[in-house]
N, C-alpha and C positions, 0 to 999 in steps of 0.2 A: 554391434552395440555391446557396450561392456555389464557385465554383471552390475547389476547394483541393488543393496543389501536394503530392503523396504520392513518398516514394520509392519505384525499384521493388522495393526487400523491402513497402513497407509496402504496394505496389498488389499485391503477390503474394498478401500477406495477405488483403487485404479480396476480391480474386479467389475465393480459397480460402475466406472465410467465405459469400461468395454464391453457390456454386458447393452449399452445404452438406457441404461435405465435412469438416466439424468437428462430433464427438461428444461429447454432456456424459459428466463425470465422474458415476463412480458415487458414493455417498457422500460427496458435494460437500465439504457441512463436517468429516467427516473429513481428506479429502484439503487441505483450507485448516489443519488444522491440524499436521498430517505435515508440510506447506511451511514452516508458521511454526516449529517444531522445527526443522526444516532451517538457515535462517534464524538464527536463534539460536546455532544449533551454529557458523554463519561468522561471527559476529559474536564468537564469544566467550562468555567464561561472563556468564551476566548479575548481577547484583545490584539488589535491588532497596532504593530509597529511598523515604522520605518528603515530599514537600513540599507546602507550604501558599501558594496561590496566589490573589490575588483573585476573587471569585465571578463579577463581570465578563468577566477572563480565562476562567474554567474554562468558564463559559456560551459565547462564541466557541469554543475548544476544542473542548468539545461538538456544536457546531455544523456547523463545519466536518468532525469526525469522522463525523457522521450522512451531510453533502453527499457526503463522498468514500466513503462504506459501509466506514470502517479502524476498529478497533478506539481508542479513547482513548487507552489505553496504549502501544498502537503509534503510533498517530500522535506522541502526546508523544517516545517514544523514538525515531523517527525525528528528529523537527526537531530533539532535544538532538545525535542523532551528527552531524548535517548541521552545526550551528553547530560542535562541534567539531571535526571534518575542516576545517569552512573557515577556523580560528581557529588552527590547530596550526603 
């Protein structure tokens, strides 16, 4: 495995996860969805739209939503607030 350069919050981190001193959550998908509520609340009120997008696109989409384990929706509404933030 090759070197890789960690700060030291992040080597305190992975210290702390090999150390096992990190407890799962109870009611996992509860608590993922209590975050996501959360999440929403600092985002703003949400509304929701329709769009109609290439079957091509939605299949990457999909894809990539599987790779990184995020929800579709979220991941969409993520990349639309990132292009806007970076476009504003």
């Amino acid at each position: 495995m090759e070197d890789i350069k960690l700060t030291p919050e992040e080597q305190e981190l992975l210290t702390s996860v090999e150390n096992d001193e990190w407890l799962s959550v109870a009611n996992l998908e509860q608590e993922i969805k209590r975050y996501q509520r959360y999440s929403q609340v600092q985002l703003g009120e949400l509304q929701e739209i329709k769009v109609e997008i290439p079957s091509q696109d939605l299949q990457f989409l999909q894809a990539l939503a599987k790779q990184t384990e995020t929800p579709l929706q979220t991941m969409i509404a993520n990349l639309l607030h990132q292009f806007v933030v970076h476009n504003r």
